[in-house]
C-alpha positions, 0 to 999 in steps of 0.5 A, spaced: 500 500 500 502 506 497 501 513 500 500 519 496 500 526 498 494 530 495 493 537 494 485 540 495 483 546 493 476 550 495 473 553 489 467 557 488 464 551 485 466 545 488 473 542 490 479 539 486 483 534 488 490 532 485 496 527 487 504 529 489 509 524 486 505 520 481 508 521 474 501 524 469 496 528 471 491 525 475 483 530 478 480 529 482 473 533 483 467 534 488 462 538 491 465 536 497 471 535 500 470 527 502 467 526 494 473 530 491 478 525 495 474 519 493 474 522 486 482 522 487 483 516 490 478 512 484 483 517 478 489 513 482 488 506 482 484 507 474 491 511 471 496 506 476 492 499 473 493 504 466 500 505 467 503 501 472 506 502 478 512 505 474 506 512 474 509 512 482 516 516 483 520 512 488 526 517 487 524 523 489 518 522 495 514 528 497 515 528 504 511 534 506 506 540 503 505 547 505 500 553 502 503 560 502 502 566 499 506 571 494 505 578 494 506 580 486 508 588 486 503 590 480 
């Protein structure tokens, strides 16, 4: 069993999901934030049975995630 890191981002509309350390793009989405994670999660194993466990990056790990903000100078 494999853990992934995922991304979950609140939009107006709804929530998108998106695994970290997976080769290929991979979303997931929801009204809520438990759909979207169960989105991702079926969108994982679809593209890991598609692809084969090569899709998951043994070599460089995210070990963890953070949120900031960038203040840009317009």
């Amino acid at each position: 069993m494999s853990q992934l890191k995922v991304i979950v981002e609140k939009h107006s509309d709804g929530f998108v999901a998106y695994p970290l350390g997976l080769k290929g793009v991979v979303v997931g989405q929801g009204d809520t934030y438990d759909e979207a994670m169960a989105d991702v999660q079926s969108a994982i194993r679809f593209h890991i049975d598609t692809f084969g466990s090569d899709v998951l990056e043994s070599e460089s790990p995210v070990l963890d995630a953070y949120l900031d903000e960038a203040t840009l100078e317009a």
